[in-house]
LOVONU-518102 format. One record per residue: residue in three letters; x, y, z of N, C-alpha, C in turn. Coordinates in steps of 0.1 Angstrom, whole numbers, plus 5000, padded with zeros to 4 digits. Example, Ala and Ser with C-alpha at 12.3 -4.5 7.8 and 13.67 -1.06 7.14 Angstrom:
// residues 2
ala513249435078512349555078513249675078ser512849785071513749895071512950005079
END
This chain:
// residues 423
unk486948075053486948095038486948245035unk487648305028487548445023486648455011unk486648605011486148664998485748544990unk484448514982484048474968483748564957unk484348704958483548794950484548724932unk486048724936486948654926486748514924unk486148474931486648314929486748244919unk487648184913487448094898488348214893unk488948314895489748384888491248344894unk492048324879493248244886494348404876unk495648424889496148544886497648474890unk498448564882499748504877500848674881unk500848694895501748774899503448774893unk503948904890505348914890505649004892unk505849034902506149224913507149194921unk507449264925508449334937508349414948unk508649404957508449504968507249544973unk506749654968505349664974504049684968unk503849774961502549814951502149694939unk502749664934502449544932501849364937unk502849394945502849294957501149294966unk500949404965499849444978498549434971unk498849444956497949464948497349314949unk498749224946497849094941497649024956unk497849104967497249054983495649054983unk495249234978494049194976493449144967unk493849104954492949004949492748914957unk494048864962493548724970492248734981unk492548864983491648894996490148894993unk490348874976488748944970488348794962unk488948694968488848544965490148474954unk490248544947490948524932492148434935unk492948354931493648214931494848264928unk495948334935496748384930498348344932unk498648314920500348264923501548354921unk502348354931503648474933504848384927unk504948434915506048374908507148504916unk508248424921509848474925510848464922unk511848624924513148564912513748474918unk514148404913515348274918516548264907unk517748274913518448264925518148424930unk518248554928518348674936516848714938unk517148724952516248784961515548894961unk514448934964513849084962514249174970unk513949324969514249384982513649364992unk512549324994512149305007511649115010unk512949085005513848965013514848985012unk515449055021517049095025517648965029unk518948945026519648835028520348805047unk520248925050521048975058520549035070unk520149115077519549195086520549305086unk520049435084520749535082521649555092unk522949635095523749645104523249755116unk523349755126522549825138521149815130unk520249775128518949825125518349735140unk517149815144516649715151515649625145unk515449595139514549525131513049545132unk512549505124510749505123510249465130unk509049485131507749435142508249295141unk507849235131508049025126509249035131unk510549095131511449005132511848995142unk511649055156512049105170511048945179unk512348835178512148755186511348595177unk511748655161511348535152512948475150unk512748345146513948245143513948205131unk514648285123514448235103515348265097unk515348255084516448345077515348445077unk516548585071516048715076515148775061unk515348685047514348695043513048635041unk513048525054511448515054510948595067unk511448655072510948715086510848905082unk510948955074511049055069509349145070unk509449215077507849265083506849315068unk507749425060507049455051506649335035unk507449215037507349155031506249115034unk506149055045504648965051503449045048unk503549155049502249225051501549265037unk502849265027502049265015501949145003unk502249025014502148925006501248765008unk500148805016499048725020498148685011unk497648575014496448514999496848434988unk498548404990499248374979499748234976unk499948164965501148074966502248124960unk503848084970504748104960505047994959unk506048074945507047974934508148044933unk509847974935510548054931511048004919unk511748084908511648044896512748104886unk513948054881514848124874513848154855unk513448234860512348254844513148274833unk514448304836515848354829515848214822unk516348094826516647954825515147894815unk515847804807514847704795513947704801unk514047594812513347494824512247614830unk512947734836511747874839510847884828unk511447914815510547954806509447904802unk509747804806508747704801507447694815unk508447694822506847734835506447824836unk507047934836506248034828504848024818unk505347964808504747914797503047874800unk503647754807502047714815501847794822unk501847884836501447964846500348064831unk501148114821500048234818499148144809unk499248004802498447964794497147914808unk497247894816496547914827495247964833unk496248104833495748224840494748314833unk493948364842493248494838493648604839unk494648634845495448754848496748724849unk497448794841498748814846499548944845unk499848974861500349114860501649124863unk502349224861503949244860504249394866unk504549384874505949534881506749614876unk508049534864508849514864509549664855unk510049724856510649844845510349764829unk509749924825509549864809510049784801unk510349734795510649584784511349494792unk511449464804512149364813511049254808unk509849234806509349094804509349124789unk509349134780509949184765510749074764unk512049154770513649084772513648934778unk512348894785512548724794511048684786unk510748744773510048644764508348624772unk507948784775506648724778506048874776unk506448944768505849074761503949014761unk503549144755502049114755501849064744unk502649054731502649014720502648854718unk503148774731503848674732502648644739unk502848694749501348614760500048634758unk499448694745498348694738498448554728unk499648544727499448394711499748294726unk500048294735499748154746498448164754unk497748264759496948304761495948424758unk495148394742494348504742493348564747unk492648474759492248554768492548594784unk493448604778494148664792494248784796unk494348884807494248994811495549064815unk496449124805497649154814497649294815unk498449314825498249454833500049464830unk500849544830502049594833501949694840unk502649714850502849854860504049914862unk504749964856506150024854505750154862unk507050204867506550314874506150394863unk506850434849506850564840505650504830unk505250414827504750334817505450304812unk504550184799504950114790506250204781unk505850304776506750384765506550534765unk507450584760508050724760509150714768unk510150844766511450854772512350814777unk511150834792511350704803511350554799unk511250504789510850344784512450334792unk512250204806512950144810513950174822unk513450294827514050334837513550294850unk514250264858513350164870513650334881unk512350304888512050354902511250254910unk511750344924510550324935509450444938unk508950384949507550464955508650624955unk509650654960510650784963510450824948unk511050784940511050824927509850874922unk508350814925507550844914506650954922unk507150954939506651094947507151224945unk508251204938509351324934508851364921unk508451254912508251344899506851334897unk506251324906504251364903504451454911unk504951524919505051664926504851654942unk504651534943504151524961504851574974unk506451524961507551564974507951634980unk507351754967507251924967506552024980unk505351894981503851964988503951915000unk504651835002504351765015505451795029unk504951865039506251855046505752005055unk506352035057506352185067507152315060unk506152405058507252545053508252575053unk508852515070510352615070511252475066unk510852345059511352205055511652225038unk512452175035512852175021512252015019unk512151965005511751795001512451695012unk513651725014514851605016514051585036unk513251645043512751595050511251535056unk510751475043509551445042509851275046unk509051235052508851095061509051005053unk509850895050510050805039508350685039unk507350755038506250645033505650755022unk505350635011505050714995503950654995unk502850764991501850764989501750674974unk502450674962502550614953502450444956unk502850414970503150254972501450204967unk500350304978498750274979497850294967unk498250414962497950414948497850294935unk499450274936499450164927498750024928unk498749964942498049864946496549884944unk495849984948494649984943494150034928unk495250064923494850094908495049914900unk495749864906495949714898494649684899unk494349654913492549574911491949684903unk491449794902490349824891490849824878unk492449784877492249764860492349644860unk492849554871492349354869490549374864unk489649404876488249394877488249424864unk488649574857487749654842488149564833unk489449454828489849424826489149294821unk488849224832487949114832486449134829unk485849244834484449284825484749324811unk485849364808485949364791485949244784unk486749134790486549024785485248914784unk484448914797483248914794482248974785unk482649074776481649134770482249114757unk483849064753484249024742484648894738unk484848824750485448684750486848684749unk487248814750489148834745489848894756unk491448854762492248914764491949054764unk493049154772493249244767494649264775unk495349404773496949444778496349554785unk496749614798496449764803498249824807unk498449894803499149984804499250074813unk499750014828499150104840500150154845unk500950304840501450364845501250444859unk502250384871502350434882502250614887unk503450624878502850794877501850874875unk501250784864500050894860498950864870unk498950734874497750674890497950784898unk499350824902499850884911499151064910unk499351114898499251224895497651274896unk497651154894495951164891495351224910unk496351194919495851224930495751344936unk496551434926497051594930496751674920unk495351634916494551754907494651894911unk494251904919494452084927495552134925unk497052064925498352084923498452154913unk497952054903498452114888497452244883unk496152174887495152264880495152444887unk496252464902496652554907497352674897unk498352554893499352614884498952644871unk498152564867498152604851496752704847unk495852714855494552804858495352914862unk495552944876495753054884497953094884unk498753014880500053074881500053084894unk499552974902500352994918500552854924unk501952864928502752754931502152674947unk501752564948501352534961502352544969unk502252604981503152554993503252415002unk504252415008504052295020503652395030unk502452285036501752405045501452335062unk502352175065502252115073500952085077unk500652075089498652055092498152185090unk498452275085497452385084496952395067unk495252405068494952375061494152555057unk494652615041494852765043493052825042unk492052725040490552775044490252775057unk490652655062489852605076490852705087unk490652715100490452785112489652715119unk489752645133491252585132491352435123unk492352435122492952275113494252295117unk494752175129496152195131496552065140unk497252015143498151935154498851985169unk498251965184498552025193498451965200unk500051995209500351895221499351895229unk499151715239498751725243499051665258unk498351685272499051635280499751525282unk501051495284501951365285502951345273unk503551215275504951255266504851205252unk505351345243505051295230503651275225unk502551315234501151295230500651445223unk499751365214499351495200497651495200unk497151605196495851545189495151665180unk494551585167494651685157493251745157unk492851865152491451925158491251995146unk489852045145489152145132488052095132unk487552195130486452295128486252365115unk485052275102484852335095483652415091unk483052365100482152515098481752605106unk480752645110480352745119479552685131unk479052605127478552495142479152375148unk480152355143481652315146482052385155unk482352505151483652635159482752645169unk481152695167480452725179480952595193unk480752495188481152375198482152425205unk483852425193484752395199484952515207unk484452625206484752765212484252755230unk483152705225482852655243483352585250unk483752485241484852365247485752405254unk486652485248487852545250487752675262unk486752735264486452845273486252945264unk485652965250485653125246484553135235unk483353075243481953075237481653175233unk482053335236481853455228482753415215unk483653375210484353405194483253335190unk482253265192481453195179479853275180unk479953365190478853465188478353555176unk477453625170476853725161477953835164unk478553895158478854015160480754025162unk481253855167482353855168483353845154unk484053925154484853825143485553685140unk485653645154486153495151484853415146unk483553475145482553395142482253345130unk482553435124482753375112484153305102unk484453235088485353185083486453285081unk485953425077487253485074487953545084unk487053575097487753615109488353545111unk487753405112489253285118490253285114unk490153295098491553285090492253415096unk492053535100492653645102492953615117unk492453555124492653505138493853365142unk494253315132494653215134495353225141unk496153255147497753245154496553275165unk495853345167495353365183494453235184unk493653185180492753055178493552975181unk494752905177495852805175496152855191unk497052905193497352955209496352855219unk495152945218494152865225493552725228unk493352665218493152545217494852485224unk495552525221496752465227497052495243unk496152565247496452605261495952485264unk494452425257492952385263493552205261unk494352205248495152085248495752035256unk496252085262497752045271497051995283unk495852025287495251985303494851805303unk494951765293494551625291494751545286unk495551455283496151375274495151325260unk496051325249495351335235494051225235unk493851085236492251085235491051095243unk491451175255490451205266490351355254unk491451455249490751545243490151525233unk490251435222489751415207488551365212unk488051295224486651225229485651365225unk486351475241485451535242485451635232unk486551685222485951775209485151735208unk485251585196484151515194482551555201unk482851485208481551545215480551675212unk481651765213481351925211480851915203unk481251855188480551885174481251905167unk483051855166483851955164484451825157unk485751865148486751735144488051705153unk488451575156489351525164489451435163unk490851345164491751225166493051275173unk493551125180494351155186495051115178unk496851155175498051065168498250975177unk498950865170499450725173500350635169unk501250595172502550545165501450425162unk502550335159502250185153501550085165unk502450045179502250035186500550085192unk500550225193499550255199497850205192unk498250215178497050175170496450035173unk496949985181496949795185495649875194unk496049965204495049985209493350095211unk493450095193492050185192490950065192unk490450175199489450075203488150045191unk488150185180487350125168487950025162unk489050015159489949935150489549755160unk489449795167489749655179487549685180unk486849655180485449665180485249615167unk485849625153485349635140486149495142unk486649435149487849295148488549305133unk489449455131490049455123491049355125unk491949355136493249335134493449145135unk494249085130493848945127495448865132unk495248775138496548695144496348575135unk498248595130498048515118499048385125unk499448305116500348215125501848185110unk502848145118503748185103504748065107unk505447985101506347875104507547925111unk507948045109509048145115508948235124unk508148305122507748425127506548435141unk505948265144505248225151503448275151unk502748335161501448375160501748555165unk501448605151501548805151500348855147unk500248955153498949015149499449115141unk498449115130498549175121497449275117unk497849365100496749435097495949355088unk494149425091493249335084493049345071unk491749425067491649455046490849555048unk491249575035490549785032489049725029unk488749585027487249635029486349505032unk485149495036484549355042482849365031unk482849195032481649235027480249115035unk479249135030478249045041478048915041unk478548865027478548705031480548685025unk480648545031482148555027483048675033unk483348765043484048845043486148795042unk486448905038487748855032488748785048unk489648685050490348665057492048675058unk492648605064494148515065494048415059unk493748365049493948215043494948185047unk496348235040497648235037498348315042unk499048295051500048375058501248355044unk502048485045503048535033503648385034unk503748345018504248185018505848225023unk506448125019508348075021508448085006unk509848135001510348084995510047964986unk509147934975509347844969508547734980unk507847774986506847734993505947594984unk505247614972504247584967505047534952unk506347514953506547474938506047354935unk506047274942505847084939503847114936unk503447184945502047184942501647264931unk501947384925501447444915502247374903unk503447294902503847234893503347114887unk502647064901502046934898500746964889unk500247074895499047154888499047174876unk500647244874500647254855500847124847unk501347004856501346914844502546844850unk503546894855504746834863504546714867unk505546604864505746474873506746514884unk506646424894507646414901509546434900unk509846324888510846374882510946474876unk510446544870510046664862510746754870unk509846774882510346904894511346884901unk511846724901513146704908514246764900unk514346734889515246754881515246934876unk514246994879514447124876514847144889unk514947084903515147164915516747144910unk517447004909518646984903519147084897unk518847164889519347264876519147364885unk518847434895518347514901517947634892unk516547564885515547634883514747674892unk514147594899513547624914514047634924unk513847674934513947634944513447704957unk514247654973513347694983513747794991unk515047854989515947904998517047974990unk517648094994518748224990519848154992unk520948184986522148144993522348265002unk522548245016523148375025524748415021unk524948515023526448565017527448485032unk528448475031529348465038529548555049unk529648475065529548555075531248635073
END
């Protein structure tokens, strides 16, 4: 059994891709009853029709047997806890399920670029007179209105214009080589639950609905206070400044012995450095009297500090050295691809990682949840549904007869499966 913190809250997903998607994973995760309405007939982005050409494919898809938009790795991972439904909401027959899903629901949230649910008849104007107490949230990347009203982005898009794209990366790097994972994806997912949760304590205290207006951007912006408040206080532009962090000495990333092995180290204060200085062989710099002993000698020391630690790095592969920093008193981790993270041993102790079982994709281990609690801790209920997985059950739920759902699968209002393009 998962999570009961939600339970009895029933939530009416319509996202895409990921921040959204991940959002309404954890409600499920936090108990809440949540149904993944899907476009039908076209597919999302992350149910590709196809498997890209030369790609090697995902973790999920390397040795699964499916179409390639149920075996899609990032799909799976942000879409657990759920029932789907696929649904031409475009079509009478949609609208009308629609209809029932929000007169339903305690929440119902949307992804979608500005007035796209407007335009398919389910504005907040509309889903307040079918449900007035309901909770709806919109998440457009730009918000509801101004300028931008209706411009679609992704996670790339809304990293570029809250400034991230700017900061992030290495000095002698221009934007165009910063790692394609957007901080904007995590943001937005956890800004959904606290304006579902604030959302639902308002209504408790009024008995009413309400609409939130949750612009991705400004979630986003909100993360790079120092950014702005740099520029418009002081008139100084931040740099990309890679692992170097321009107080601390040391703060940096240094090879370590074996191939491709890294591990990242610092030292913030002065009984820190004392550690790491002995660690390393040069217990005098953290002495009275030296200048590496103190903060601002470090900073004026850096290139020779950095040197050192890198000599002291190289003798032992990265988490034999993050152990023994550690130890010293000092800060350390090793890096780790994807792969190697299967094998930390906190992550594997805390039984984060969880083997889920999937009709396609077989038994994969996967990632667990951002957070646990003492009775009920959250699980895998639901491995990421199929396609139109749950129509006959959630339709039966709203009121559907048997003929009812046959005859909309006829009209292909519903249904279970993409057409694949032509080989």
């Amino acid at each position: 059994m998962s999570s009961n913190l939600l339970t009895g809250i029933r939530a009416v997903e319509a996202c895409e891709v990921w921040a959204g998607p991940m959002g309404g994973s954890l409600l499920g995760d936090l108990g809440a009853e949540v149904v993944k309405v899907e476009s039908f007939p076209r597919s999302s982005m992350t149910r590709p029709l196809a498997a890209a050409a030369g790609a090697q494919g995902s973790v999920l898809s390397q040795g699964a047997d499916g179409p390639a938009y149920e075996i899609s790795g990032i799909h799976h991972l942000a879409n657990r806890n759920k029932r789907n439904i696929a649904v031409d909401v475009r079509s009478e027959g949609g609208t009308a399920v629609m209809h029932r899903l929000i007169a339903q629901a305690d929440v119902f949230f949307e992804g979608y670029s500005a007035g796209t649910m407007e335009r398919l008849g389910f504005g907040w104007e509309r889903v307040r007179e079918i449900n007035p107490r309901v909770v709806m949230v919109s998440m457009p990347g730009w918000g509801v209105e101004g300028p931008y009203q209706g411009y679609v982005t992704l996670g790339s898009g809304l990293d570029a214009g809250a400034g991230h794209a700017s900061i992030r990366g290495y000095p002698d790097r221009d934007p165009s080589y910063i790692p394609g994972i957007f901080h904007s994806d995590a943001t937005g997912a956890l800004a959904l639950v606290t304006a579902v949760v604030a959302g639902l304590r308002r209504r408790e205290q009024s008995g009413e609905g309400c609409f939130i207006d949750m612009s991705q951007i400004e979630v986003l912006t909100w993360q790079l206070p120092g950014v702005f408040a740099e520029w418009t206080m002081n008139q100084r532009r931040p740099q990309r400044l890679g692992n170097v962090d321009p107080h601390i000495v040391p703060h940096g990333c240094y090879r370590a012995a074996g191939d491709d092995s890294w591990v990242v180290i610092a030292a913030e204060t002065d009984r820190q450095w004392a550690g790491l200085a002995a660690l390393i062989g040069h217990a005098r710099w953290a002495k009275d009297g030296d200048p590496r002993a103190s903060v601002p000698g470090r900073l004026r020391a850096r290139e020779e500090i950095d040197s050192a630690i890198a000599t002291f790095t190289a003798t032992a592969p990265a988490d034999e050295i993050a152990d023994r920093v550690q130890e010293a008193g000092a800060i350390a981790a090793p890096t780790v691809d994807s792969a190697g993270l299967l094998g930390s041993p906190q992550l594997n102790a805390r039984e984060w990682f969880n083997t889920v079982e999937h009709r396609y994709t077989g038994s994969r281990i996967l990632n667990g949840f951002l957070w646990t609690t003492t009775e009920h801790p959250p699980s895998w209920d639901r491995a990421c549904g199929l396609v139109g997985e749950h129509n006959d059950e959630v339709l039966v739920e709203l009121g559907y007869s048997g003929d009812e759902i046959a005859a909309l699968a006829e009209k292909g209002v519903i249904g279970d499966r993409y057409e694949l393009p032509s080989p």
